[in-house]
ZATORDREN-743931 format. One record per residue: residue in three letters; y, z, x negated of N, C-alpha, C in turn. Coordinates in steps of 0.02 Angstrom, whole numbers, plus 50000, padded with zeros to 5 digits. Layout:
AlaYZXYZXYZX/...
This chain:
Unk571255650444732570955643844722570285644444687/Unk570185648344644569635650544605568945654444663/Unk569055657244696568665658344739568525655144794/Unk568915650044814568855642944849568355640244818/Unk568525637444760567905634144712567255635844706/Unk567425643544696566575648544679566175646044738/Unk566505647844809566375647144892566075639544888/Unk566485635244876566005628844895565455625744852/Unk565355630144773564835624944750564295630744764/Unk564445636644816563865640944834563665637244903/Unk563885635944924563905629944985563265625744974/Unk563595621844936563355615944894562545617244873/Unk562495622144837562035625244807561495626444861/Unk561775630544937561105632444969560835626745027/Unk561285623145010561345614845034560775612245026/Unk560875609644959560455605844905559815609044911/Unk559575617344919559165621944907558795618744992/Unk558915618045025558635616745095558485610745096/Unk558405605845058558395597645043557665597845052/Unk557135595545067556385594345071556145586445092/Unk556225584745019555895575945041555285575845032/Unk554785571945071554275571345076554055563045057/Unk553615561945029553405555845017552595552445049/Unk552675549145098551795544945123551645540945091/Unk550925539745055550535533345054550205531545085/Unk550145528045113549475526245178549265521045159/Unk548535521745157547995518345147547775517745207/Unk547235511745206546805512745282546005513045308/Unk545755512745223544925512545227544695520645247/Unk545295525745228545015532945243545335536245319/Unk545635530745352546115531845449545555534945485/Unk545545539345503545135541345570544855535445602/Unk544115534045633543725531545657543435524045615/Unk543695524145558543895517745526543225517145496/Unk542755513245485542275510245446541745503445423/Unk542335501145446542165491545440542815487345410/Unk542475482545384543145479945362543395473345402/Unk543175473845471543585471845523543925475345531/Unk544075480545525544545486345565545005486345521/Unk545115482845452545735483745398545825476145380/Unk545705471745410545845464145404546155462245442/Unk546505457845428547095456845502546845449545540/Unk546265448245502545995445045548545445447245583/Unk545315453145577544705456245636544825457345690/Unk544195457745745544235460145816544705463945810/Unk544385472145775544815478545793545205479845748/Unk545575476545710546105478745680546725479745719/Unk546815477145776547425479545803547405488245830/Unk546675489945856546595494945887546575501545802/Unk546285497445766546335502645700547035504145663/Unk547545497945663548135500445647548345506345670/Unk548235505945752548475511145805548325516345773/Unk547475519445775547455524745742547675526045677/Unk548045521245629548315521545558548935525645568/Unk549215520645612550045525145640550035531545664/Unk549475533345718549435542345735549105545945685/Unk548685543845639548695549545589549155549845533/Unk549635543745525550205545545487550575550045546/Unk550985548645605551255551745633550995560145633/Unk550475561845623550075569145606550355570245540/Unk550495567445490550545568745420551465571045431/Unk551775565845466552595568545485552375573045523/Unk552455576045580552305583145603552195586945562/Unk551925589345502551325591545450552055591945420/Unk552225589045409553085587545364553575591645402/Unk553655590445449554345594145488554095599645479/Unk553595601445511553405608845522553515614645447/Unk553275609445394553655614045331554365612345321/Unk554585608145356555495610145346555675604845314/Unk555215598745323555555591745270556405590645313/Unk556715587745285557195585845291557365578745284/Unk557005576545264556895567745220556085563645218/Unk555815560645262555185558045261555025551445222/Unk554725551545190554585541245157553995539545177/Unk553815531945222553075532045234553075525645206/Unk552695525245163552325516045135551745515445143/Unk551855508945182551295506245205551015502945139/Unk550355504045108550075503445053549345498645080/Unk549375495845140548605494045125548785486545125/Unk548475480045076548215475345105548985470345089/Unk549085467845145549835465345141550545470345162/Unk550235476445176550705481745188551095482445263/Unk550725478645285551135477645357550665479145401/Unk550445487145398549755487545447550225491745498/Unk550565496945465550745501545545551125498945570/Unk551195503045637551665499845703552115502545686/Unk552725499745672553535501845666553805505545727/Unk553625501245787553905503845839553635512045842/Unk553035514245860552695518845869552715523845810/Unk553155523145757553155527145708553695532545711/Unk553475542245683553715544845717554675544345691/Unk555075542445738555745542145723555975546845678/Unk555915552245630555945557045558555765553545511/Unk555355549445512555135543945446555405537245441/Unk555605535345381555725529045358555165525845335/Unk555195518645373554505515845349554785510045280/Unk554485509845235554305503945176553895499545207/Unk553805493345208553165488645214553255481045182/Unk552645479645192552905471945142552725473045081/Unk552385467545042552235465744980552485458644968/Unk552605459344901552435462644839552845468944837/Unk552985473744809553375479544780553345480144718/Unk553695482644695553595484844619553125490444583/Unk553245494844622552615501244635552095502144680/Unk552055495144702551585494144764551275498544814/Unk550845504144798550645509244851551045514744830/Unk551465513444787551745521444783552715518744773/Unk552855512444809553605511344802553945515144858/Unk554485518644837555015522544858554835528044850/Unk554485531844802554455537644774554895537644723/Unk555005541244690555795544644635555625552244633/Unk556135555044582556115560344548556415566744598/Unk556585563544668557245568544699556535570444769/Unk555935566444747555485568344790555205577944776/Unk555195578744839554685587344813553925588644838/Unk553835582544849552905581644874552605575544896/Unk552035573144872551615567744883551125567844925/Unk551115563344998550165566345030550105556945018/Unk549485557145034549025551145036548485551745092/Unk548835546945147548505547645203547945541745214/Unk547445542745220546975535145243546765533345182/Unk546595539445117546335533345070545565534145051/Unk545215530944998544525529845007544235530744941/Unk543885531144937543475535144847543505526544799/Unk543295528944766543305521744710542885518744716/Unk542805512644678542245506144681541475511844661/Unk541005508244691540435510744669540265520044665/Unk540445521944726540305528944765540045527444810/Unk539235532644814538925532544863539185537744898/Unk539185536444969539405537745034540075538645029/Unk540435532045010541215532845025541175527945084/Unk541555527045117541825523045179542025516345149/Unk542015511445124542315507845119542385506245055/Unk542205509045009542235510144932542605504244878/Unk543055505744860543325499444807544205504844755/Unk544035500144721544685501044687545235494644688/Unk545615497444719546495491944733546125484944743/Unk545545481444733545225474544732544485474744746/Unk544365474644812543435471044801543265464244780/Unk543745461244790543655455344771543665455444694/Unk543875459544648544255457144594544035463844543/Unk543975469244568543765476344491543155480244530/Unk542875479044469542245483444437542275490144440/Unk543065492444390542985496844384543825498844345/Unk544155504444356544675505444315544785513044281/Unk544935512244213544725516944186545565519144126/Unk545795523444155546435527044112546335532844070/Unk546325533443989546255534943952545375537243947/Unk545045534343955544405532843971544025539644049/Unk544475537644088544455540844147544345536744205/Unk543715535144231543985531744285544005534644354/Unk544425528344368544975531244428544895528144494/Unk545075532444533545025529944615545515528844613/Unk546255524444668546695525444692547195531744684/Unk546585533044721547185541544721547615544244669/Unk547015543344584547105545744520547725540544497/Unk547685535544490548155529644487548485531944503/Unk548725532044594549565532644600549505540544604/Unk549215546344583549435552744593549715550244506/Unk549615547744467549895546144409550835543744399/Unk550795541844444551275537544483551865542644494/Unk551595546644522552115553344550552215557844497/Unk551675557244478551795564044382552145559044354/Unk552205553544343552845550044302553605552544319/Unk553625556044391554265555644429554165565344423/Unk553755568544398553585576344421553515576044465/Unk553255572844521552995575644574552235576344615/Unk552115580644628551285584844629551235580544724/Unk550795578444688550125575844760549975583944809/Unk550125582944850549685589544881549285590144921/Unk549245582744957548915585445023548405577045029/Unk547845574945035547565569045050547045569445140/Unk547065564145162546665562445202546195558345198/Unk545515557045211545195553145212544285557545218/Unk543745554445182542995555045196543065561745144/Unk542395563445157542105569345109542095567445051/Unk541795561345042541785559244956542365559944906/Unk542955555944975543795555844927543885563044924/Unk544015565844954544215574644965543865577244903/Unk543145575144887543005578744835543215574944769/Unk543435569244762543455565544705544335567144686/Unk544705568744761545475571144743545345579044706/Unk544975583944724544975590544710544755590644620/Unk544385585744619544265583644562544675582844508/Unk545065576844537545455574744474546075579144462/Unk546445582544546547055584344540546905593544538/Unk546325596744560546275603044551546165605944613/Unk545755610644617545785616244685546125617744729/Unk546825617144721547365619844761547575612044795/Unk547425608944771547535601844828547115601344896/Unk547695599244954547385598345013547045592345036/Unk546615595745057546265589645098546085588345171/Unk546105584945210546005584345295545325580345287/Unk544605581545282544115576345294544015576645363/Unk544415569645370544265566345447543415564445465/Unk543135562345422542355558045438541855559145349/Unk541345558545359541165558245333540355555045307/Unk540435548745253540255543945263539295543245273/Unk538945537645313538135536945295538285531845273/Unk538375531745192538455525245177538975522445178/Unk539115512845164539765511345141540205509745204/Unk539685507945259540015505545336539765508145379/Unk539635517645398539405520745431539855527545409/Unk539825530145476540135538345469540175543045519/Unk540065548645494540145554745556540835556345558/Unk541275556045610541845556845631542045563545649/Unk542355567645649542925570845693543445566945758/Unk543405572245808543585566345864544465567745818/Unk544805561445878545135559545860545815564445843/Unk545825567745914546225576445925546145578845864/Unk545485583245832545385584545820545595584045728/Unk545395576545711545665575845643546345575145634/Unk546875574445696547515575545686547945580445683/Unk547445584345724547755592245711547615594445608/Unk546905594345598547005594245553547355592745491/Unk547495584845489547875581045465548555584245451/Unk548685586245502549475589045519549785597945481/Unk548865600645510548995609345468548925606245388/Unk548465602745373548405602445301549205599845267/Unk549335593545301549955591345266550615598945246/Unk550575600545319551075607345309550975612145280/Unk550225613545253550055618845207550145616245143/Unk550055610245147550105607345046550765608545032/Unk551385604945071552045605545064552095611245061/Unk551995616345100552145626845067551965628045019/Unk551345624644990550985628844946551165621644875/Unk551725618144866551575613444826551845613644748/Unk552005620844749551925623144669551405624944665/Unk550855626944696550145629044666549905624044647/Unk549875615944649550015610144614550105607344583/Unk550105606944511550635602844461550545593444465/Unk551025592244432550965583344445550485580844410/Unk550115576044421549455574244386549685570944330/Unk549665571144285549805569144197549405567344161/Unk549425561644107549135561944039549365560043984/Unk549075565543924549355560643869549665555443831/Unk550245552843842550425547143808550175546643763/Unk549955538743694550045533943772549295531443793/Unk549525530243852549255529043899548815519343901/Unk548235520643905547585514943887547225513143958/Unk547385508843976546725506444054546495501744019/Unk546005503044046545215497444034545065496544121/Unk545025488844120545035484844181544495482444178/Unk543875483644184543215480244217543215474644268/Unk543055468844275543195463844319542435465244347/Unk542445461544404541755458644446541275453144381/Unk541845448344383541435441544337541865442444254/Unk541475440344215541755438644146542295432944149/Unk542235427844199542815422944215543275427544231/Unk543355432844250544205435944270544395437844217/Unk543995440344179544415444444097544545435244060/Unk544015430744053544405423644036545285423644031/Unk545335422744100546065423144142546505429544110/Unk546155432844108546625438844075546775438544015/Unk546535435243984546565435343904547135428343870/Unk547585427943944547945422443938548745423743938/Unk548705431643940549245434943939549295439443862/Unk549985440043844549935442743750550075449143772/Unk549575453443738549475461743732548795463743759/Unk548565459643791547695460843824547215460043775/Unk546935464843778546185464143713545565464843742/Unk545135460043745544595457943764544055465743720/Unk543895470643761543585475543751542695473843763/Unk542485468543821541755468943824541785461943876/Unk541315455743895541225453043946541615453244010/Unk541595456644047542125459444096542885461344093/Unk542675466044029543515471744021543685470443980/Unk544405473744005544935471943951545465475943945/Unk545905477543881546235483343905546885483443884/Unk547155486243911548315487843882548185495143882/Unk549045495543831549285500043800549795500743805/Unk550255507743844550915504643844551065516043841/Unk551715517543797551835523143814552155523843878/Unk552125520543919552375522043986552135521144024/Unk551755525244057551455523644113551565519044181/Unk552335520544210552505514244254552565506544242/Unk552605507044163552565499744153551515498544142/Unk551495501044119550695500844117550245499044207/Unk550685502544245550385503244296550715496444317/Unk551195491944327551355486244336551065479544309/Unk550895483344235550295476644201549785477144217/Unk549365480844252548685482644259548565477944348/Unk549305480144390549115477344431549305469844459/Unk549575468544387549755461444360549065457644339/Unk548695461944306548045457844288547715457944358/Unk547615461844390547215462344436547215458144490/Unk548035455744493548055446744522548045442444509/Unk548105442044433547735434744392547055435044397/Unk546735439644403545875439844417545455435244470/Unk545965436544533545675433644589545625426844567/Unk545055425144609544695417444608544605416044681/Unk544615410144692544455404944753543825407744754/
């Protein structure tokens, strides 16, 4: 009976050892051919034809996944109202998230049992020259966002997101600018696929379409091999954002909630030792901001 026992939790063991979940964010200002913001509005001409390409270069990011041996795919749809990719056309290995509100908004259904993060389609921060599309989580609504006096693109935010859970970002898609602003924050050994790369905020030199998916696909599968050369992006507790608004009327509005401290005209800032709750108030202010 005793060697019965030994036998199955060795079982068990090389079981568990073959487990490879993978986690998507998809954004859509950094999608292959993408550089207008008709093409990410769901009321534009080409946003139906730009979803399309949203869904095949995620579907490149699953391939990119199998091929290192995932076993478990998560894809969230992160842009906008969250309902950009095509369900139908999505590759059957992935589970799709979509729909807002969420709780973790571009980074909900990630957890601790994850073993890698990519970020497909995303775009450099507010106020970068030659990003595609340039903003942070709001054009309408931030200036600028800044964690432990760091400021941050997207990426830095929710790669924050995943170091709350230990788990290392490895692999991003999008322009030359993001690629260099991810290598940046998260380190050398992070992958990158630059699909296009930008003239400016609504102009860009492309990779054809083949072409950035193949990529898309070797990079994703090389980050996942290589995603202990990686560590999870971290900082110091605790943890301080300073929220820059567009207008001094949005920090007004903000200063109508208890724990916000009016830091300058615009900004304003929280404090919380936890980062997921921090990251929930931040993008709590960031919807009391908006104005008619």
């Amino acid at each position: 009976m005793f060697a019965v026992g030994v036998l199955a939790l060795l079982v068990l063991s090389v079981a568990e050892s073959q487990k490879l979940k993978v986690y998507i964010s998809v954004d859509m200002e950094g999608i292959t051919g993408v550089v207008s913001s008709d093409q990410v509005s769901g009321t534009g001409v080409d946003y139906g034809m730009a979803r399309r390409w949203m869904t095949e270069d995620v579907n490149a990011a699953v391939l990119g996944a199998l091929d290192a041996g995932a076993t478990e795919i998560i894809v969230n749809d992160s842009h906008g109202d969250m309902r950009n990719l095509i369900a139908s056309e999505l590759h059957p290995a992935a589970v799709l998230i979509s729909g807002t509100p969420k709780p973790l908004g571009m980074m909900e259904g990630v957890d601790a049992t994850a073993d890698a993060v990519l970020l497909i389609g995303y775009h450099a921060k507010a106020g970068t020259i030659d990003g595609v599309l340039d903003h942070t989580i709001s054009s309408a609504t931030v200036y600028s966002i800044k964690i432990n006096g760091i400021e941050m693109p997207e990426l830095g935010i929710n790669a924050l997101v995943a170091g709350a859970f230990n788990v290392p970002v490895v692999m991003l898609s999008g322009d030359k600018t993001l690629c260099a602003q991810a290598r940046e924050l998260l380190g050398p050994n992070v992958r990158t696929a630059q699909v296009k790369e930008a003239i400016g905020r609504y102009a860009a030199k492309h990779l054809s379409f083949e072409n950035a998916r193949k990529l898309i696909r070797q990079q994703a599968k090389e980050g996942i091999e290589r995603r202990r050369d990686v560590k999870p992006y971290k900082l110091t507790p605790p943890y301080r954002a300073e929220l820059t608004y567009l207008r001094s009327s949005q920090a007004d509005n903000a200063m109508m909630i208890p724990g916000v401290k009016r830091v300058g005209a615009r900004s304003v800032e929280i404090q919380s030792d936890d980062y997921l709750v921090l990251c929930k108030f931040l993008r709590g202010l960031i919807s009391l901001g908006r104005e008619n």
